[in-house]
Every structure is written in structure tokens, then in C-alpha cells.
TIBATI-569493 format. One line per 2 residues: their letters; for each residue x, y, z of N, C-alpha, C, CB. Coordinates in steps of 0.02 Angstrom, whole numbers, plus 32768, in hexadecimal, padded with zeros to 4 digits. Atoms other than C-alpha are relative to their C-alpha. Glycine has a CB too. Layout:
<sites>
a) X:Y:Z:X:Y:Z:X:Y:Z:X:Y:Z; ...
</sites>
This chain:
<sites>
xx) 802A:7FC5:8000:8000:8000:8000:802C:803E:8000:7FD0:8000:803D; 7FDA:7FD0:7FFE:8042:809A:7FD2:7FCD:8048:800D:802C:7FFB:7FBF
xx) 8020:7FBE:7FE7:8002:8155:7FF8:800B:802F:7FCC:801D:801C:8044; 7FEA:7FCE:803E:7FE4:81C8:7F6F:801C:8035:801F:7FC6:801B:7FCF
xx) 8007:7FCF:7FD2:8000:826B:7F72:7FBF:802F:8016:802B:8024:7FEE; 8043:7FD2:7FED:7F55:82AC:7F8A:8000:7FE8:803D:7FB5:7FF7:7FD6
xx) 7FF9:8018:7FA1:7F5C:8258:8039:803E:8029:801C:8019:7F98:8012; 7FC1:7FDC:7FE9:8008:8290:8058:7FF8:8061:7FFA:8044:7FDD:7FC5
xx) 7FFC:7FCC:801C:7FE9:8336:8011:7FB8:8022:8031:8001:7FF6:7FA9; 8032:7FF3:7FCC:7F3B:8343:807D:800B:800E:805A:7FD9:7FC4:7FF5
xx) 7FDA:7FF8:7FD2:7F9B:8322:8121:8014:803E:8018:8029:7FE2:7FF4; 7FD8:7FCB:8000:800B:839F:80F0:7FF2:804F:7FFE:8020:7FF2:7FD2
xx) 802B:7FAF:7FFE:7F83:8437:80BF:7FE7:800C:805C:7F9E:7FFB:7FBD; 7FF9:8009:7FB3:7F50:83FB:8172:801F:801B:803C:8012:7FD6:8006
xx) 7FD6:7FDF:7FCF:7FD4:841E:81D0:8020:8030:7FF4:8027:7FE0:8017; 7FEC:7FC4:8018:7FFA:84B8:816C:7FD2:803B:803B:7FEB:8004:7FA5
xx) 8035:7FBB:8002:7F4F:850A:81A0:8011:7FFA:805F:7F8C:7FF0:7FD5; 8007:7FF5:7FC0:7F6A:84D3:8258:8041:8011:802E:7FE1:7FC9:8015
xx) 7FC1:7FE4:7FC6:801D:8508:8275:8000:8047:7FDC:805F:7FCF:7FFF; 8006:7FC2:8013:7FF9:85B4:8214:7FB7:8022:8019:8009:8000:7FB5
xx) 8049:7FE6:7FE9:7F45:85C2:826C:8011:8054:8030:7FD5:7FB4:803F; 7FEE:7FC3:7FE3:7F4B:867F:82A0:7FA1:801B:801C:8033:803A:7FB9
xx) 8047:7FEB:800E:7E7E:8696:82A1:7FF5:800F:7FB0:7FEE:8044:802E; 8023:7FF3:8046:7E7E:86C7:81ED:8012:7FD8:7FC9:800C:8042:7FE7
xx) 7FEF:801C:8031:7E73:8683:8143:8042:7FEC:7FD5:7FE2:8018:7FEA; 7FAC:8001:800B:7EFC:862C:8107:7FFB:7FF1:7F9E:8035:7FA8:803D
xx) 801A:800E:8045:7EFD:8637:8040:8025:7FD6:7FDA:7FF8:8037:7FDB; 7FFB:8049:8030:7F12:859C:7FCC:804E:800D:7FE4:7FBA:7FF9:7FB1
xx) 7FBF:7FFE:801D:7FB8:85EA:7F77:8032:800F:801F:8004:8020:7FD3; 7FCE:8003:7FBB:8007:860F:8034:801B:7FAB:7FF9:7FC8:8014:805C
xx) 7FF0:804B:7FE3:8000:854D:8053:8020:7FF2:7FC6:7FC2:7FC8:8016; 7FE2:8011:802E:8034:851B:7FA4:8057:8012:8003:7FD8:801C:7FCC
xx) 7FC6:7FCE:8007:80BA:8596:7FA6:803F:7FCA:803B:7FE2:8066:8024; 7FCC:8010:7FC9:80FC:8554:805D:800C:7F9E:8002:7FD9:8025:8057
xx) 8005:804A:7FFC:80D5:848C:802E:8024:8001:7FBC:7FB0:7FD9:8007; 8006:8021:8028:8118:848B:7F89:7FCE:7FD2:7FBD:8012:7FF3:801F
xx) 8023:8039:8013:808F:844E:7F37:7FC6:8037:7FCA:7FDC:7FCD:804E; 8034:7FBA:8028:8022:849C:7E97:7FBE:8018:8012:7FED:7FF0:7FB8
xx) 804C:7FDA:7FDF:7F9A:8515:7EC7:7FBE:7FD5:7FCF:7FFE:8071:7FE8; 802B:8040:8023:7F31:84A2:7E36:7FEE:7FD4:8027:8021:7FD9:7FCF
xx) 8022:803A:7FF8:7F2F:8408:7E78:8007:8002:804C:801D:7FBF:7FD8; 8008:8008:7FAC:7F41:8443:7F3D:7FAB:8031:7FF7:8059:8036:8041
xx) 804C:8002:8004:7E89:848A:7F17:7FD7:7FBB:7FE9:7FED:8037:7FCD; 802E:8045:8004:7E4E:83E9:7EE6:8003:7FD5:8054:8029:7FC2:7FB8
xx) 7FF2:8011:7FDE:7E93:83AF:7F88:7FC7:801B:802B:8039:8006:8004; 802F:7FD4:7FE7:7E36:8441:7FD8:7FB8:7FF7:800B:8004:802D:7FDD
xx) 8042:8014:800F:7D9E:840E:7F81:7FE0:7FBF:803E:8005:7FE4:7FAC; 8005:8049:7FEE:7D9A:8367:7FD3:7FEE:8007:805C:8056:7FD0:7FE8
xx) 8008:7FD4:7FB5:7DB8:83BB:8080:7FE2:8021:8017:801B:801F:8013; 8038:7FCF:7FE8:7D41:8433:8084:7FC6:7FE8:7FF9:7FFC:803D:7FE2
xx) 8040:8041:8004:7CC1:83B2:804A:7FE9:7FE7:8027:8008:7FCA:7FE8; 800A:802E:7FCB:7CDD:834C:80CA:7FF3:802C:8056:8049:7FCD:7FFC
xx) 8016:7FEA:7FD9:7CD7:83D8:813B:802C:8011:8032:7FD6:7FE1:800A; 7FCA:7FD6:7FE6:7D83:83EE:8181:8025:801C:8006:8011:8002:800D
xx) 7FEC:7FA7:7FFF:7DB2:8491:814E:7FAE:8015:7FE6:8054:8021:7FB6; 803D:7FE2:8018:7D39:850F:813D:8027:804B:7FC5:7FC7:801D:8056
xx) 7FE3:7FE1:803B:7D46:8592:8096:7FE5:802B:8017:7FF8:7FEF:7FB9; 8013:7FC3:7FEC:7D34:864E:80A3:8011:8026:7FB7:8028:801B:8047
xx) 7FF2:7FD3:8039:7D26:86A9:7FF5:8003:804E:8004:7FD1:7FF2:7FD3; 7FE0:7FAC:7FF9:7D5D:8761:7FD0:8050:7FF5:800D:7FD9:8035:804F
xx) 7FA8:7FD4:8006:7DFB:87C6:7FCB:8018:7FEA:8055:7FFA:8080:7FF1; 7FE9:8017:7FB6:7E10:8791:808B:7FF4:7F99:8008:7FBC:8039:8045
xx) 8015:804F:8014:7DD0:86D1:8058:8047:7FD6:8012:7FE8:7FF7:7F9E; 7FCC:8035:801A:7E3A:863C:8063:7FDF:7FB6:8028:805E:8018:801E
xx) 8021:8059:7FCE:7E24:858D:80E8:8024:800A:8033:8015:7F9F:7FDF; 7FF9:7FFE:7FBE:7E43:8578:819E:7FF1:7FB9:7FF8:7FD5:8033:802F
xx) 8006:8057:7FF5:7E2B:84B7:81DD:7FA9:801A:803D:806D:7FC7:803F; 805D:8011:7FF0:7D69:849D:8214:7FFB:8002:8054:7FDE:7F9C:7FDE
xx) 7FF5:8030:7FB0:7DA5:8455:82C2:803E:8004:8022:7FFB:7FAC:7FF7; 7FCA:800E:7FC7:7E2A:844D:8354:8031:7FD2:7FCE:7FDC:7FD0:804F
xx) 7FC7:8036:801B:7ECC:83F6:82FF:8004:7FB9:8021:804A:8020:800E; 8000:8039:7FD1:7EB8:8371:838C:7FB3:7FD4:7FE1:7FFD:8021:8060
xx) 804A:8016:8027:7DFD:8350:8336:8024:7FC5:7FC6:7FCD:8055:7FCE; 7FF6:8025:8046:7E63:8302:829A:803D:7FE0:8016:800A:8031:7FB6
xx) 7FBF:8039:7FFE:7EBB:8259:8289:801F:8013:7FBD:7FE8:7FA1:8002; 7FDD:801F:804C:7F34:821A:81FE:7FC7:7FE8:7FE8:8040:7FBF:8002
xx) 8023:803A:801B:7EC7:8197:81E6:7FAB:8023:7FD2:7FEF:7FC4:8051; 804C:7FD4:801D:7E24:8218:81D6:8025:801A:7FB4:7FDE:805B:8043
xx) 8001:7FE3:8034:7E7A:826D:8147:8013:7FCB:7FC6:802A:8038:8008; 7FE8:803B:803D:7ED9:81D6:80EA:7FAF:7FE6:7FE6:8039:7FAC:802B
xx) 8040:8022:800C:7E21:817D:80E6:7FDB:802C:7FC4:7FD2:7FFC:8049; 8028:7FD4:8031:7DCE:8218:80A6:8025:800F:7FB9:7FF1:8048:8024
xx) 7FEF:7FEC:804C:7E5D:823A:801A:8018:7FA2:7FD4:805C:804B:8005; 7FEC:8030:8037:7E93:818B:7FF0:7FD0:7FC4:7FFA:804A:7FE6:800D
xx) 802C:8028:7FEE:7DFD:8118:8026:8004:7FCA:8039:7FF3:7FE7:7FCD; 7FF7:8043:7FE6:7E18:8062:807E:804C:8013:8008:7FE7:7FB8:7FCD
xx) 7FB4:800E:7FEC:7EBC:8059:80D4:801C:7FB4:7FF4:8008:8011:8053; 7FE1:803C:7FFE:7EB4:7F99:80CA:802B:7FF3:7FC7:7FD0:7FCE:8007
xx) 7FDA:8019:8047:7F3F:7F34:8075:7FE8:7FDE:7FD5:8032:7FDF:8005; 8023:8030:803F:7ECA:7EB9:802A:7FB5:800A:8009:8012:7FA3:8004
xx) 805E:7FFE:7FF9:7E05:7EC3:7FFD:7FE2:7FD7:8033:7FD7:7FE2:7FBB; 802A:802F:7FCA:7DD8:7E34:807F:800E:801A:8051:801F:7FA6:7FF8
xx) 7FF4:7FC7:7FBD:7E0C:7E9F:8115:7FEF:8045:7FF5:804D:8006:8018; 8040:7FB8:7FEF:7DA7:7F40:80FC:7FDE:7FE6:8016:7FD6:802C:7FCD
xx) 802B:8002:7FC4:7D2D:7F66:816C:7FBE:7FFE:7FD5:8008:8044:803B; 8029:8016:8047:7C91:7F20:810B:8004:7FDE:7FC4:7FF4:8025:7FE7
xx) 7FEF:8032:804A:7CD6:7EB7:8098:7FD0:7FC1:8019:8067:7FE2:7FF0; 801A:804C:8010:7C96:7E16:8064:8023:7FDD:800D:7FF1:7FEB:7FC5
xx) 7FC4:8034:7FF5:7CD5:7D88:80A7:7FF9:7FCF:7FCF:8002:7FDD:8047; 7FD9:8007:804B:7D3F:7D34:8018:7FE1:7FA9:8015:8073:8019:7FF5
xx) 8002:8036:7FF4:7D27:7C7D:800A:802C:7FCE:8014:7FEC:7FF6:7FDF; 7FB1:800F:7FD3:7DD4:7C47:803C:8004:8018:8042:8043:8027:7FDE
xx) 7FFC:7FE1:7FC8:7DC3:7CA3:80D4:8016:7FBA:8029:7FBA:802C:8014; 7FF1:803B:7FCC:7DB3:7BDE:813D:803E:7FE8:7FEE:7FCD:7FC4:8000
xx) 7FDA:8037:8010:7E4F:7BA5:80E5:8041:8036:7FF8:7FE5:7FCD:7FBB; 7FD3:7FC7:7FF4:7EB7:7C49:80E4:802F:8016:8039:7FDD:802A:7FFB
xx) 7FD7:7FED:7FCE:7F52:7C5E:8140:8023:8053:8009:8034:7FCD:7FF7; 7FDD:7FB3:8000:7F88:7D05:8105:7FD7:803D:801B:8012:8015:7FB5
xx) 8031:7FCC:7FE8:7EEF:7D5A:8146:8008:8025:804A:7FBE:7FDE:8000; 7FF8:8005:7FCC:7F2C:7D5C:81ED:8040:803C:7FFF:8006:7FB5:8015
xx) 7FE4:7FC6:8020:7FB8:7DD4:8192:7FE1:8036:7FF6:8015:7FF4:7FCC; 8029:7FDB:8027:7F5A:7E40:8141:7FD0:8021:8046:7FD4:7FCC:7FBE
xx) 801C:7FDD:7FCB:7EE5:7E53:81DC:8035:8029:8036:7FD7:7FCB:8025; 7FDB:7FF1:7FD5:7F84:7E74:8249:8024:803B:7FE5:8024:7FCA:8013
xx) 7FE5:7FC9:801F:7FBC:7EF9:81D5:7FDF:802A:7FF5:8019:7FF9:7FD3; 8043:7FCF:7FE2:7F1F:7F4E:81C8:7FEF:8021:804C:7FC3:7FD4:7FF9
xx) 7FF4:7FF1:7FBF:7F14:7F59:8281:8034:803E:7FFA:801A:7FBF:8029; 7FAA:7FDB:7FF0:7FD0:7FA5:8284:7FED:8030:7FF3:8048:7FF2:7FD9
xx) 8007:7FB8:8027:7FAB:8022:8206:7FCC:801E:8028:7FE9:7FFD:7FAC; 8029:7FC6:7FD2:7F08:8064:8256:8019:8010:8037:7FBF:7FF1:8015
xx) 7FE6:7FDD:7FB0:7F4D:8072:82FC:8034:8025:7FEE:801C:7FCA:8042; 7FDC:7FCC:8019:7FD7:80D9:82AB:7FE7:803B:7FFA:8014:7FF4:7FCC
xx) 8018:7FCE:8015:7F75:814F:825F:7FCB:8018:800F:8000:7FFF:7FD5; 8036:7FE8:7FE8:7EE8:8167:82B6:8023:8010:805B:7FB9:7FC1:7FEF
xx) 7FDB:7FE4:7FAF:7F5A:8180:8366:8038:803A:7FF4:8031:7FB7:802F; 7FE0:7FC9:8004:7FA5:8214:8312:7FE3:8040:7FDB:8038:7FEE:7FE6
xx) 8033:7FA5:8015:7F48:82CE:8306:802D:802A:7FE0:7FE1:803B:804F; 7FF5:7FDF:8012:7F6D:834E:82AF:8035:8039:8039:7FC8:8007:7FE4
xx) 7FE1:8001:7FD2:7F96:839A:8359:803A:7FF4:8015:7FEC:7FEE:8011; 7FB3:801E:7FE2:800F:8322:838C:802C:801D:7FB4:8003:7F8B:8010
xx) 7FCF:7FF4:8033:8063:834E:82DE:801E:8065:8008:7FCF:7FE6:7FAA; 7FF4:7FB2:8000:805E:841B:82FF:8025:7FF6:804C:7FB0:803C:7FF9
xx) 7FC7:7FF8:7FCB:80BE:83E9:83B5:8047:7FF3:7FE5:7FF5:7FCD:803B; 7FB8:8010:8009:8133:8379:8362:802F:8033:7FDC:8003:7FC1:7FDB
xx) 7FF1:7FC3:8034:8159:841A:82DD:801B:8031:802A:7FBF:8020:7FD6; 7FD4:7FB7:7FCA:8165:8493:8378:8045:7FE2:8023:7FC3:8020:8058
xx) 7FB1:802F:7FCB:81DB:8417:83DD:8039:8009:7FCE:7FF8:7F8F:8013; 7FB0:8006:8038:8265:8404:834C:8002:803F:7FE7:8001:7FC6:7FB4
xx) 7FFC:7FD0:8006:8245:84BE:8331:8026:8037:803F:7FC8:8004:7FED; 7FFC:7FC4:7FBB:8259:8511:83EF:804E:7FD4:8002:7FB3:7FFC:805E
xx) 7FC6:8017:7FE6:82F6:848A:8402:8028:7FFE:7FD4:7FFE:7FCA:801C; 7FB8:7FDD:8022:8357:84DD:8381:803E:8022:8020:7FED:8035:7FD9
xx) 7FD8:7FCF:7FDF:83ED:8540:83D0:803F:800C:7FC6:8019:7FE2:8051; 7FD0:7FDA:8026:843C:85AB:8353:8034:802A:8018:7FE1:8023:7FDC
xx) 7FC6:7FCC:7FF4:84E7:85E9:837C:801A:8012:7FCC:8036:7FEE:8027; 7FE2:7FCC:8022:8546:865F:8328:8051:8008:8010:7FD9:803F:8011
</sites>
């Protein structure tokens, strides 16, 4: 399983808006600008996010996006889901799947479930939050001499 970048790149508008959160609008070609990433296809990103409802949009000459919610409100796992779908490694371990007909005679499933597990508890035990501490920590414990 790999991670596009619309997941990666979602994350990342993420923790843009919540380590630049000042109260005001933060506009689409700020974040681009400071991520790297084209103002094009980081509005599609946008799109997807504001859809879902976590950022909210503000049009006009003062317009841009803010995040909907508390940084601690949002997992990994909430945003990967929403930009890339199913985290599982194989179709018979999503949540709702059909169970396969091999399932009684299947040894590798027991894989597959144990890696599923892993991954969600990864990414769903890490907020947005915890990512804007870890950013301040390796920031404040700089010590620039001269």
C-alpha cells in the first residue's frame, strides 16, 4: 500500500492551516507557496476538505480556509480515509467486506488482519495536534550560535 499524494499532500495543507492558524484566512497560494505544491491541484485537495467539512472557505479579497475544528479533532487516519479511501492491504479485511470464500482455509489472513490493525492504530493515534507540537519541539530546541 502506498500513499498518494493527495493523502500526503492533504495532511500537509492540514498542518499548514494549523501551525499558521492566526484567526484569519489563510489563502490557497500562502500554503502552496510554503508546501511546495501547485495552487491547481492543492484546490482540488481543498475541494475534498471542505466537502467533508474540515476546513471551512471564506470568499472575498480577505477569503481563503482556516481548519473547521481544534487540530486535536483530526487524525491521520480521518484524513488518509477521506483522501485515499480503505487503508486495508487486501479487499477481505475492510471493514464491510465480503467474506471471500477461502477465508476457512486461509493462512495469510491472519497477516493482512495484523497489518490492518498496525496501520490503523498508527494513524488514527496521531492528530494533527500532536503533529503542530512535534513542529514546535524541533523548532524551540534549535540553539543558534554565532
Amino acid at each position: 500500500m502506498k500513499i498518494s499524494t493527495k493523502g500526503r499532500y492533504a495532511i500537509r495543507v492540514m498542518l499548514d492551516l494549523a501551525l499558521h492558524n492566526t484567526g484569519e484566512c489563510i489563502k490557497v497560494k500562502d500554503i502552496a507557496a510554503r508546501q511546495n505544491i501547485s495552487e491547481k491541484y492543492l484546490e482540488q485537495i481543498i475541494a475534498v476538505l471542505n466537502k467533508a467539512g474540515y476546513v471551512r472557505s471564506v470568499r472575498g479579497a480577505q477569503g481563503g480556509y482556516k481548519l473547521a475544528r481544534d487540530p486535536k479533532e483530526y487524525t491521520v487516519g480521518m484524513i488518509l480515509r477521506l483522501t485515499e479511501g480503505s487503508l486495508a492491504p487486501v479487499a477481505c479485511v475492510e471493514d464491510g467486506a465480503e467474506e471471500c470464500d477461502m477465508i476457512t482455509q486461509c493462512e495469510t489472513v491472519l497477516v493482512w488482519k495484523k497489518l490492518y490493525d498496525a496501520i490503523n492504530q498508527v494513524v488514527d493515534g496521531i492528530t494533527i495536534q500532536d503533529m503542530v507540537d512535534h513542529y514546535q519541539g524541533r523548532i524551540d530546541g534549535l540553539d543558534f550560535v554565532i
